[in-house]
C-alpha positions as CSV (number, residue, x, y, z in Angstrom):
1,X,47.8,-4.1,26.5
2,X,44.5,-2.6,26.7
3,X,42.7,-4.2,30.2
4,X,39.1,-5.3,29.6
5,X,36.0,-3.3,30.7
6,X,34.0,-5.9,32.1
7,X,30.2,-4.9,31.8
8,X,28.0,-6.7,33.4
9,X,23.8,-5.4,34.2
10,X,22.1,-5.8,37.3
11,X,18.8,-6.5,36.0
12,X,17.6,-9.5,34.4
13,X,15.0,-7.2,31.8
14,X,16.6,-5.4,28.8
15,X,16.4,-2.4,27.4
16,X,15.7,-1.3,23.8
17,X,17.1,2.6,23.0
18,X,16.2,3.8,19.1
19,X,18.8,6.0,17.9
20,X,17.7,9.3,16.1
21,X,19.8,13.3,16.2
22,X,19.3,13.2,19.8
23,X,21.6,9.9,20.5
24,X,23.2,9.2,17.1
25,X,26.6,10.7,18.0
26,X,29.3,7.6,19.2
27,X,29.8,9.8,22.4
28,X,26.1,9.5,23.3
29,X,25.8,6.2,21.7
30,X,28.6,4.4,23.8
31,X,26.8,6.6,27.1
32,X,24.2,4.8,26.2
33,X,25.6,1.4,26.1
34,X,27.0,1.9,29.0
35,X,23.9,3.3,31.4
36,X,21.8,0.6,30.3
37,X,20.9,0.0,26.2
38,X,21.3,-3.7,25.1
39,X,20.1,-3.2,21.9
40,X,19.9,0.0,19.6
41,X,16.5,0.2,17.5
42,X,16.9,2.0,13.9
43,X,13.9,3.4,12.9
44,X,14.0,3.2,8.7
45,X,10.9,5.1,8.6
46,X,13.5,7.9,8.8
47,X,17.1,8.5,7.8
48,X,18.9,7.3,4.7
49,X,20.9,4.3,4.6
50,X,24.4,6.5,4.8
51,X,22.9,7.6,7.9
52,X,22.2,4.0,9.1
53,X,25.8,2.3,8.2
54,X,27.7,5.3,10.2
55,X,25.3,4.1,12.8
56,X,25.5,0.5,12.5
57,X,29.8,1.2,12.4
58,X,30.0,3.4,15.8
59,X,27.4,0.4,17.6
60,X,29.9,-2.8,16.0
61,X,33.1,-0.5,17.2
62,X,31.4,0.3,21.1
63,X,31.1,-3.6,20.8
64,X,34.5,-4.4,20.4
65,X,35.9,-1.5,22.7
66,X,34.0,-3.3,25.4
67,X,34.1,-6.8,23.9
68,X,30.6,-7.3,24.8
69,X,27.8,-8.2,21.9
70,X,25.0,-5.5,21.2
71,X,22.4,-6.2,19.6
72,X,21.1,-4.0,16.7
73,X,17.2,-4.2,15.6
74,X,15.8,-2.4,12.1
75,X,12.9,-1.3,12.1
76,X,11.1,-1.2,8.4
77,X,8.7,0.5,8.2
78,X,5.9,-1.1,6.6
79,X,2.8,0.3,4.6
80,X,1.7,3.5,5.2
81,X,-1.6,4.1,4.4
82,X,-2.7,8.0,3.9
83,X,-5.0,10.4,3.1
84,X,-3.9,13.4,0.0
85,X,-3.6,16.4,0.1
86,X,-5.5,19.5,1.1
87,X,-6.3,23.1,-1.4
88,X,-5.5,25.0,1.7
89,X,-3.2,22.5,3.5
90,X,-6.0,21.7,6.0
91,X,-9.4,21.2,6.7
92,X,-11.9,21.0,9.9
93,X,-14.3,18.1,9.7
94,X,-17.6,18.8,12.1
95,X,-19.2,15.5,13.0
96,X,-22.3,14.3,11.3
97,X,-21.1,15.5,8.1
98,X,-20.1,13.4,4.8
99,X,-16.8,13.4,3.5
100,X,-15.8,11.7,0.1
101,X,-12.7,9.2,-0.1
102,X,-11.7,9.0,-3.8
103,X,-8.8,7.6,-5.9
104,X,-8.6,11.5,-7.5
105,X,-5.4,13.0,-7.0
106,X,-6.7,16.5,-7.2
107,X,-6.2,18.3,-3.8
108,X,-9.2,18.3,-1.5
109,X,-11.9,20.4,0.5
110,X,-14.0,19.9,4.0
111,X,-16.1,17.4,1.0
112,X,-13.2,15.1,-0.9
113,X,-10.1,14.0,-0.3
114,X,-8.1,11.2,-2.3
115,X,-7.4,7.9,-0.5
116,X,-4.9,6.8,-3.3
117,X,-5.3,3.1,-1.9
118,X,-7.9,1.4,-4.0
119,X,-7.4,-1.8,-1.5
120,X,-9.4,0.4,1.3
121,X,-11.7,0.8,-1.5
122,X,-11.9,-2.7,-2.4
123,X,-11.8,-4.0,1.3
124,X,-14.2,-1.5,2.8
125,X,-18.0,-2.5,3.6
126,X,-21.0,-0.6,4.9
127,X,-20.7,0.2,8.8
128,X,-16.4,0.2,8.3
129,X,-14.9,2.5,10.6
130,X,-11.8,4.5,9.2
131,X,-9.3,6.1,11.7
132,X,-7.4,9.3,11.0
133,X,-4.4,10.7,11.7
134,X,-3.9,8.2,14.8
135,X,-7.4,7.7,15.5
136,X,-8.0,11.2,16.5
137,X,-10.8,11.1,13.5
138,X,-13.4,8.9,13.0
139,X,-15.3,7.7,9.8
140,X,-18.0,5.6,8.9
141,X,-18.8,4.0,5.6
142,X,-22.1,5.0,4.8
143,X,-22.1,4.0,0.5
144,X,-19.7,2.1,-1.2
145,X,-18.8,2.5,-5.1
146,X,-16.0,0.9,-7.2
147,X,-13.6,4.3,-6.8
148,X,-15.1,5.6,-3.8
149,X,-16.2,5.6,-0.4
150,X,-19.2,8.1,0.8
151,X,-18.2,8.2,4.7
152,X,-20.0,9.6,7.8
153,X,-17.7,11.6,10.5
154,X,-18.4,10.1,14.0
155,X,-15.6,12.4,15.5
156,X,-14.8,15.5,13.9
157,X,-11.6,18.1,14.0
158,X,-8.8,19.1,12.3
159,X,-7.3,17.2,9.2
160,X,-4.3,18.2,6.9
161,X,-1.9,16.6,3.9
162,X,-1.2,12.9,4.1
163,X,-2.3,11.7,7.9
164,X,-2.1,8.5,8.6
165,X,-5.4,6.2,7.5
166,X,-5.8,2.7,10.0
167,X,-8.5,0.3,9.2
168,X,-9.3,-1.8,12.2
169,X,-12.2,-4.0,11.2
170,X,-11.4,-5.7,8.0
171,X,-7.9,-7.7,6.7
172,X,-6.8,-5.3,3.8
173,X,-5.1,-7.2,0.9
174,X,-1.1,-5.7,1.1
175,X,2.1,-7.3,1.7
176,X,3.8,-6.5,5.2
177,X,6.6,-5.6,3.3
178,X,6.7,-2.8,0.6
179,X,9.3,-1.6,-2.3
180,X,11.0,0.6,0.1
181,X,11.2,-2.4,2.9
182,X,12.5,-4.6,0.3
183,X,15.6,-2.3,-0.2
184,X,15.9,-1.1,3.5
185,X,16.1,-5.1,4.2
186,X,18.4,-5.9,1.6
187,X,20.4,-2.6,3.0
188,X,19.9,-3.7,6.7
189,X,20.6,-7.6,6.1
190,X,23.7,-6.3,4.2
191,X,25.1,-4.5,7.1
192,X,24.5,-7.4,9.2
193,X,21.8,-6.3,11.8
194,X,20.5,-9.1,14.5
195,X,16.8,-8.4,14.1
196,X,13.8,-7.4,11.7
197,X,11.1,-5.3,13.0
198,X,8.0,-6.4,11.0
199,X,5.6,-3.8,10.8
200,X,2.2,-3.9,9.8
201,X,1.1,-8.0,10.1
202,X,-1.8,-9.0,9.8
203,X,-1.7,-12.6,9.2
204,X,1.1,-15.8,9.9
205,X,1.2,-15.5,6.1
206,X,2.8,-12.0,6.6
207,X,5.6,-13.5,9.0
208,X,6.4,-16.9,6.4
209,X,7.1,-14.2,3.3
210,X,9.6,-11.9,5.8
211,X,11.7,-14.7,6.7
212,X,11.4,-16.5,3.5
213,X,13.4,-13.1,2.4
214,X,15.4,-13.2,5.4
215,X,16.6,-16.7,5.1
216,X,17.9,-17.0,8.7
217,X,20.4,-14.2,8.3
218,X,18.5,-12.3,10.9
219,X,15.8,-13.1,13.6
220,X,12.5,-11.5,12.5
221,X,11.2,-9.8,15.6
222,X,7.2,-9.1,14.8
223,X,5.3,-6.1,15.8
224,X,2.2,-7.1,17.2
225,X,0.1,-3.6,16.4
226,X,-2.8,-5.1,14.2
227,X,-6.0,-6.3,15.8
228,X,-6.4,-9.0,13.0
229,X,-3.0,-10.1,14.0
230,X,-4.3,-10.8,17.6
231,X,-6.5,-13.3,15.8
232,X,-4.0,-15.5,15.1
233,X,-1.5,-14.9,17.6
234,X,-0.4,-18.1,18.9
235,X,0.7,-19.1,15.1
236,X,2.4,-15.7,14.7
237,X,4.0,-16.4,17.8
238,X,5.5,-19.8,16.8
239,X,6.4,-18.5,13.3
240,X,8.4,-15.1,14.5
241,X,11.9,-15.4,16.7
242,X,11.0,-12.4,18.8
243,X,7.5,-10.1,19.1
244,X,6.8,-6.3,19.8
245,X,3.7,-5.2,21.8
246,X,3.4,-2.2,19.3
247,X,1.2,-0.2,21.5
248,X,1.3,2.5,19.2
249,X,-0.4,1.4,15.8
250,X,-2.3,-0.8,18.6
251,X,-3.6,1.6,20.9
252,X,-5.1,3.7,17.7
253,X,-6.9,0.4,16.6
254,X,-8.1,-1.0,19.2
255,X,-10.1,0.7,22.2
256,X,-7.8,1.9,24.9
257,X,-9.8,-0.3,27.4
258,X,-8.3,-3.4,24.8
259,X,-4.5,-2.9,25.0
260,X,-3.3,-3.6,28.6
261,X,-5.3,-6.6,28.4
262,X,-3.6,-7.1,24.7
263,X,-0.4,-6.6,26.0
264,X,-0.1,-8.8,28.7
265,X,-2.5,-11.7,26.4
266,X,1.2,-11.2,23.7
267,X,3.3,-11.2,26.6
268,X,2.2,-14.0,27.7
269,X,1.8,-15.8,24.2
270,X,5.4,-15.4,23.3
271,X,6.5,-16.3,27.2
272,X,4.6,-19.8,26.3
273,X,6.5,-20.1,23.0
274,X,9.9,-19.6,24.7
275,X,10.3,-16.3,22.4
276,X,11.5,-13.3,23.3
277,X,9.0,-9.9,23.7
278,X,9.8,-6.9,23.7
279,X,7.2,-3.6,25.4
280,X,7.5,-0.5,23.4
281,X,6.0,2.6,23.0
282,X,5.5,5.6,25.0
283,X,6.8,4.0,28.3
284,X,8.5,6.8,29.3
285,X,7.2,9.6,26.9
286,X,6.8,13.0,29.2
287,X,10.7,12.3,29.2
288,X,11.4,13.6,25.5
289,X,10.7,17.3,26.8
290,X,11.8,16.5,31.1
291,X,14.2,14.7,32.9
292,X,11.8,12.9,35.0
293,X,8.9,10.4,34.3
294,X,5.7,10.9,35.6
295,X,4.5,8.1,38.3
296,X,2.1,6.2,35.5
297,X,4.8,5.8,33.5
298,X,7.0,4.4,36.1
299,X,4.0,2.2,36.9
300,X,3.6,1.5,33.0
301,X,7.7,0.0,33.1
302,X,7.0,-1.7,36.2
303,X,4.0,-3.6,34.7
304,X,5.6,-4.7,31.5
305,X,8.9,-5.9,34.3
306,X,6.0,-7.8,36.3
307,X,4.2,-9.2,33.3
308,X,7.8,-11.0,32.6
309,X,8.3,-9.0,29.3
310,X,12.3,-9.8,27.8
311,X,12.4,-6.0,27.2
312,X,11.4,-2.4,27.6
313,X,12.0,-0.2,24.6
314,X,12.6,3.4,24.6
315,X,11.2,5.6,21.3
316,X,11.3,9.3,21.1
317,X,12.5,9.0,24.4
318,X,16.2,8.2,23.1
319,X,15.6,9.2,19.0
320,X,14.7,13.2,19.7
321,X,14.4,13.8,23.2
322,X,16.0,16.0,25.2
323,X,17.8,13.6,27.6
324,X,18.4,10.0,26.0
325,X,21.0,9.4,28.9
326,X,18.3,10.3,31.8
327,X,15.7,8.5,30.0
328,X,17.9,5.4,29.5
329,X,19.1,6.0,33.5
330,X,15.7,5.7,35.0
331,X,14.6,2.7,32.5
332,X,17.1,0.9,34.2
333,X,16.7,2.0,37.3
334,X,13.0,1.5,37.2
335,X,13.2,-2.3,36.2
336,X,16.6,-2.8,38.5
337,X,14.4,-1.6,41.6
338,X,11.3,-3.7,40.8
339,X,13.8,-7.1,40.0
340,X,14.7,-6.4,43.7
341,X,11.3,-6.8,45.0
342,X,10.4,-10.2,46.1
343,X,6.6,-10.2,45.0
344,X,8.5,-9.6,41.6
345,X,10.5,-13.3,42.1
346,X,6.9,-15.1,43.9
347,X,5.4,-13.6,40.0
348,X,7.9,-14.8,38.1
349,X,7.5,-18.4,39.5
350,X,3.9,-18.7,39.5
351,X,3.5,-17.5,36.0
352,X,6.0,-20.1,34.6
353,X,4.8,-21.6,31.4
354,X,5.0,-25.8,31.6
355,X,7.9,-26.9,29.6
356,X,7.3,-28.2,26.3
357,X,7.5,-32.1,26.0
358,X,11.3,-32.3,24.7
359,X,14.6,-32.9,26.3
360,X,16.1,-29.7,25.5
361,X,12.9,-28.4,27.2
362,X,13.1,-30.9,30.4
363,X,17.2,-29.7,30.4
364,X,16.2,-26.3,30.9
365,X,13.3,-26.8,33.4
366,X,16.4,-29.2,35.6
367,X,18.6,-26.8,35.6
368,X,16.2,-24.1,36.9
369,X,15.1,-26.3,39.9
370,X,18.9,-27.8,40.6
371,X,19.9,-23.9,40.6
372,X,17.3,-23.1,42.7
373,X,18.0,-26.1,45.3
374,X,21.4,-25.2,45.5
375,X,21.6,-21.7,45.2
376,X,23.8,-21.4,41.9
377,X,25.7,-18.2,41.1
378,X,24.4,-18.9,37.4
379,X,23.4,-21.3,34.9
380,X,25.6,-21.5,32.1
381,X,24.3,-22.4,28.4
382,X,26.0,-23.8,25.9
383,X,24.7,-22.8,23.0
384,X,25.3,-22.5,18.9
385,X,22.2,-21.6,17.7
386,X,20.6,-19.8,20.9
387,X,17.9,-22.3,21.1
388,X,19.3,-23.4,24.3
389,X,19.9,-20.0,26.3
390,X,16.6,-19.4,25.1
391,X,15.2,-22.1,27.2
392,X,17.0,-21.2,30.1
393,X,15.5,-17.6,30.1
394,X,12.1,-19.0,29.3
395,X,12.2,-20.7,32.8
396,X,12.6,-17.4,34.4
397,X,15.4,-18.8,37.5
398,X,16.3,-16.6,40.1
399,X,19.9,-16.7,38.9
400,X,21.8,-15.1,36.1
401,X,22.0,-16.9,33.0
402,X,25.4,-17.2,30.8
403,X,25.3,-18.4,26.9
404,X,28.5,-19.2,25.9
405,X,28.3,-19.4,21.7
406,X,31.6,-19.2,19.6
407,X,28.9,-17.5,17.2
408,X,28.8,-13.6,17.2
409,X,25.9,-13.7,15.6
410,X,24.2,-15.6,18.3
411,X,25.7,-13.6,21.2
412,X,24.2,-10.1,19.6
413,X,20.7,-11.9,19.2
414,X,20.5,-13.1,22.7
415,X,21.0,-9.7,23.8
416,X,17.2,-8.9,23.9
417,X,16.7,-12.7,25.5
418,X,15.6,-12.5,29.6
419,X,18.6,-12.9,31.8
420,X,21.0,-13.8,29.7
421,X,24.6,-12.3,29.2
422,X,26.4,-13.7,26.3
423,X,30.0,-14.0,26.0
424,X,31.5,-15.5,22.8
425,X,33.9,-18.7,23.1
426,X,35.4,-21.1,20.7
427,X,33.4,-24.2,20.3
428,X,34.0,-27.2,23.1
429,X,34.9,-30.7,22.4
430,X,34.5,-32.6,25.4
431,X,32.6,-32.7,28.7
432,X,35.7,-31.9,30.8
433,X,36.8,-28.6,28.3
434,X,32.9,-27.5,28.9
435,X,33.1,-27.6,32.9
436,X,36.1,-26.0,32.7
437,X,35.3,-23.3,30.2
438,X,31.8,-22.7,31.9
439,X,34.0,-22.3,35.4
440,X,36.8,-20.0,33.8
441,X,34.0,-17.7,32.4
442,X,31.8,-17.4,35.3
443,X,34.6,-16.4,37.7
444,X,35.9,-13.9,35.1
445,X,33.0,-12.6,34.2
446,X,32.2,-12.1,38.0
447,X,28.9,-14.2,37.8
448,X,31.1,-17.0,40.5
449,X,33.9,-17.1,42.5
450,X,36.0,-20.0,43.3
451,X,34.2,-22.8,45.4
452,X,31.1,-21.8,44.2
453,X,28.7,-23.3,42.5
454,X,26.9,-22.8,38.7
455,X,24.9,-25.3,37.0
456,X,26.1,-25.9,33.4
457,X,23.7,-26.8,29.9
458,X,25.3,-28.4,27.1
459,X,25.0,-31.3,24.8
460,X,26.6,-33.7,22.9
461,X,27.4,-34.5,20.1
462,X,29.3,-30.9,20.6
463,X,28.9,-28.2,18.5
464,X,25.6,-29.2,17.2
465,X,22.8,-27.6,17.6
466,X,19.6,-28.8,18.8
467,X,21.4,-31.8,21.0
468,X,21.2,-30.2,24.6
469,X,21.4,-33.2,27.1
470,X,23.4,-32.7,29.7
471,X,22.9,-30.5,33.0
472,X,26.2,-30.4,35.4
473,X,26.7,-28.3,39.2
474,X,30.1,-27.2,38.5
475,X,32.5,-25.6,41.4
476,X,34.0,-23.0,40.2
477,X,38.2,-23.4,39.9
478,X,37.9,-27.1,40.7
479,X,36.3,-28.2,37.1
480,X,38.4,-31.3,35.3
């Protein structure tokens, strides 16, 4: 009989890796798993769905080989909104001078180009700025007619076929989700993915449609990258399951003064709402071409670690780089070393939301402080739905956190949650089989040994959620 790799992390902060040709092999794939990737991120703005099963099939068989949940996010991609194309390919804007947006498909010059989106059209006022291929252009909207815009270039330089058009000042009237999303989240909900990344919201509207679609088989994790989505953040925040600081789409839309302070305004946002968030984008980008970060991007992980972010994600980094293992390595590295530092715990504590006025919420603050009195090897969560490891993690404690689900489902979700290591167990049916379940995992799973303590989360009526009650200190090999 095949003995058990037992994997257990020694940092409290996960770790997002998207797979692309540089890690999609199962070799590098179960590397990664093993250095330090709790959750794989497809991108489906690239690939086709054969691609993505073979993927989705080596992650679900790592899983079993080391009979420990992964969690697997897809990514849709969202609206893409571009320029056409070019006569020669390419032009050179100078600043100062007009350029034409049109719904013309006819190839363009340094005058015209098509914008075949007549909802810029529509939305667009005088004084709208335009952004170009990832805001490295700037426009103006000097005239407006029914099919065109008349634009003034603010910052000039090179343009060429279909780069990337954002619109940062006005709500533009299209869905979050596009024909191609619908299929890729029909394909992705098919193949039994944990998450949704929901690009492109812009209002709590946006978030409702996605998991009316969705319908619960998936947690919808929302990319916060629009500024008009900042403007409702708090009832984006309640809506979604989990949220992305986006920095990408962000950082070309808003000013790059805005998005630290943006960041750490979601962070905290979803850290209120008990929801997990996730940091991505460029964390550790000089690492696609070199083994080593530089010392801002170190700095950059650590940040997002002492902001009390759920995760760090890793983009290029892991999909095309030239060392996904490395890159992986010194993400976990990077957050294991700044989890050791005690102005990291003092942070942690003092930026604790208040719970909310519930009992499950009053459970979970309880066991924090009873943990923290006594000095518990771990808090243990029972817990169907997640709802109540969720919790746990919200209250940040300084020990580990165990959720204990018989739901597989529910174990490969909570792999992006703070803390918490999920192990899947059939469903108690008493107080006396849950201390003694919670006991027999946390000495196997080498969270406890015998004699010691853990502090154990569970409620009755068992096995249904939403009832958490109860919190026990359990010695370990001496439960009843």
């Amino acid at each position: 009989m095949a003995v058990r790799q037992k994997l257990r992390r020694r940092r409290r902060t996960k770790i997002l890796a998207t797979v692309g040709p540089a890690s999609a092999t199962p070799e590098m794939l179960a590397r990664l798993f093993q250095i330090g990737a709790d959750v794989f991120r497809l991108n489906f703005s690239h690939g086709t769905h054969a691609d993505h099963a073979e993927r989705i099939r080596a992650i679900r068989e790592i899983e079993a080989r080391f009979e420990h949940p992964i969690g697997i996010l897809a990514d849709v991609q969202g609206p893409k909104l571009r320029v056409g194309r070019f006569q020669a390919g390419r032009v050179y804007l100078q600043t100062g001078q007009k350029l034409r947006l049109d719904l013309d498909p006819t190839p363009g010059n340094a005058t015209r180009v098509a914008l075949p989106h007549p909802e810029i059209i529509e939305a667009a006022g005088i004084g709208t700025t335009l952004l170009l291929d990832d805001g490295k252009l700037r426009l103006r909207v000097a005239r407006k007619r029914a099919d065109h815009l008349e634009t003034e270039v603010l910052v000039g330089g090179p343009l060429s076929d279909r780069k990337g058009v954002n619109v940062p000042d006005v709500v533009l009237p299209i869905p979050a989700l596009t024909a191609k999303d619908h299929e890729d989240l029909a394909f992705a909900l098919e193949q039994g993915v944990d998450y949704i990344g929901l690009s492109f919201v812009q209002r709590p509207e946006d978030v409702e449609e996605a998991k009316r679609l969705i319908a619960g088989r998936a947690w919808v994790m929302t990319k916060m990258e629009k500024p008009q989505a900042l403007e409702h953040l708090e009832e984006i925040v309640r809506l979604s399951d989990a949220v992305m600081v986006a920095r990408g789409d962000l950082g070309v839309e808003l000013p790059p003064e805005e998005v630290p302070l943006a960041q750490k305004r979601i962070v905290r946002a979803a850290r209120q709402g008990g929801k997990p968030v996730v940091v991505a984008t460029e964390m550790l980008e000089s690492m696609i071409a070199a083994p080593a970060p530089t010392r801002a991007e170190a700095s950059d992980v650590a940040t997002a670690v002492f902001d009390g972010a759920d995760a760090v994600m890793l983009s290029a980094e892991t999909a095309a780089g030239q060392y996904p293992a490395e890159a992986v390595n010194m993400m976990d590295r990077i957050v294991a070393r700044v989890e050791q530092d005690p102005g990291w715990r003092a942070i942690m504590a003092a930026s604790r939301p208040e719970p909310e006025h519930s009992l499950p919420d009053a459970i979970a603050a309880a066991a924090r402080q009873v943990a923290g009195t006594i000095g518990a090897r771990a808090i243990v969560a029972f817990t169907a739905s997640g709802a109540t490891a969720l919790k746990v993690a919200r209250e940040r404690p300084a020990c580990p956190v165990l959720g204990l689900t018989p739901e597989i489902g529910t174990a490969r979700k909570l792999a992006v949650a703070w803390g918490v290591h999920a192990v899947v167990t059939p469903d108690v049916t008493s107080m006396s089989d849950t201390t003694s379940r919670a006991s027999a995992i946390a000495e196997r799973e080498g969270f406890a040994a015998k004699g010691e303590e853990i502090v154990v989360v569970a409620g009755a009526p068992f096995g249904k959620p939403g009832t958490t009650n109860s919190v026990q200190v359990v010695h370990v090999g001496a439960a009843s």
